[in-house]
C-alpha positions in Angstrom: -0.4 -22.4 -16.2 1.4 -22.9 -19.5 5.3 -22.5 -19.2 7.3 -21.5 -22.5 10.7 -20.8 -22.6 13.4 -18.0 -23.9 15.0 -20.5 -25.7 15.4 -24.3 -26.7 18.6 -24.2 -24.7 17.2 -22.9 -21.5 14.1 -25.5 -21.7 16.5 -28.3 -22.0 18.5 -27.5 -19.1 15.2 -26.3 -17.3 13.8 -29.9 -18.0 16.5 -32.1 -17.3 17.6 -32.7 -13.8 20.9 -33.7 -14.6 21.4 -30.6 -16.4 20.2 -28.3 -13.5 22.2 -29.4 -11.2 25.4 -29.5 -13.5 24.4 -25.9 -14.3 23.4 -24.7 -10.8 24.2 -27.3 -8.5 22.2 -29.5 -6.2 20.4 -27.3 -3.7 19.6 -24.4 -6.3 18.5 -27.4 -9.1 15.9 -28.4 -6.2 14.6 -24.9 -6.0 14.3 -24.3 -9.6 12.7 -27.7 -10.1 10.2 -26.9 -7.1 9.3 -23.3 -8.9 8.6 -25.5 -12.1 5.9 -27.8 -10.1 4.4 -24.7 -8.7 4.0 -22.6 -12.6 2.6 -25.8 -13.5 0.4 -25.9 -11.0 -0.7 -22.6 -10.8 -4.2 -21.5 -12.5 -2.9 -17.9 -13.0 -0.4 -15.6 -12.0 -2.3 -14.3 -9.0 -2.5 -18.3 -7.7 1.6 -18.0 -7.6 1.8 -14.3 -6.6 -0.2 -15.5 -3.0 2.3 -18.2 -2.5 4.6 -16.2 0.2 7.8 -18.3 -0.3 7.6 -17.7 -3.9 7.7 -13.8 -3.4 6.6 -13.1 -7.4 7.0 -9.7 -7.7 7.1 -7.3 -10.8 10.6 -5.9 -11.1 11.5 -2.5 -12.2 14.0 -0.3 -14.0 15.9 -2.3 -16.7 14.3 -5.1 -15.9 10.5 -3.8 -16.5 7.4 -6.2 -17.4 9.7 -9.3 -15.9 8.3 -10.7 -12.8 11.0 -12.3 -9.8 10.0 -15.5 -7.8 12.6 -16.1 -5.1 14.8 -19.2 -5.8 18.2 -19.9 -3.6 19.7 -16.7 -2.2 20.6 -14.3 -4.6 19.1 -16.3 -7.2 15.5 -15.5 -8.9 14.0 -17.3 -11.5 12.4 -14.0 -14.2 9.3 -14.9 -16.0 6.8 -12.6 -18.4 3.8 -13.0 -19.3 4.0 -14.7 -22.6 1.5 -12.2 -24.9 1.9 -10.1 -27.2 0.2 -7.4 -25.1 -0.1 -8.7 -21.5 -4.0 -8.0 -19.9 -4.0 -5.1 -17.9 -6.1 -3.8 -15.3 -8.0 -0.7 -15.4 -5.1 1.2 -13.7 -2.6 0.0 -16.3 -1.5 -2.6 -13.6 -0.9 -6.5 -14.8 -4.0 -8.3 -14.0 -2.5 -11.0 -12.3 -6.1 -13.2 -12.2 -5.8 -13.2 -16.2 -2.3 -14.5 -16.8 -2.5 -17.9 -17.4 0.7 -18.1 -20.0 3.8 -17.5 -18.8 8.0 -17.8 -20.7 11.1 -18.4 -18.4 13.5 -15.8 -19.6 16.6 -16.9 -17.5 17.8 -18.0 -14.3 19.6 -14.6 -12.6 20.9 -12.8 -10.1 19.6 -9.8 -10.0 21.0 -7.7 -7.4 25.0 -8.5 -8.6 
């Protein structure tokens, strides 16, 4: 999958290990790192979405068209799909299968 980012800022502290664990300590750096390997990895958004440990799921609310993968509890790293209109299913839903670009928006936790 390709992996842009919000901002310069958050891709060199996304990118640099040092960084990440200055910014969010050791065990949560490991996460976030392992999340990384996994986007990269990924073909498309419904490759990642079938992971169960990375429990990507569209959020809701304020928070609408960014999609949660679990990091460190309460932690959850927020993604979109990086287009201008993202492809859609028939019923309006995200079609997952087509969703092969992806931006990091931030690092959050979004139940606090």
């Amino acid at each position: 999958m390709i992996i842009l980012f919000k901002n310069k800022k958050l891709e060199r502290t996304l990118s640099d290990r040092k960084a990440l664990v200055q910014h969010y300590g050791a065990d949560q750096a490991k996460k976030i790192q392992q999340r990384l390997l996994e986007l990269q990895a990924a073909e498309n958004l419904h490759t990642l979405r079938s992971l169960p440990q990375v429990r990507a799921h569209e959020l809701a609310g304020n928070r609408a068209g960014q999609i949660s993968l679990d990091l460190k509890h309460p932690y959850r790293l927020l993604i979109v799909p990086a287009y201008d209109d993202p492809p859609r299913k028939n019923d309006g839903g995200l079609d997952c299968e087509k969703v092969t670009k992806i931006k990091i928006v931030e690092v959050e936790d979004t139940h606090g």
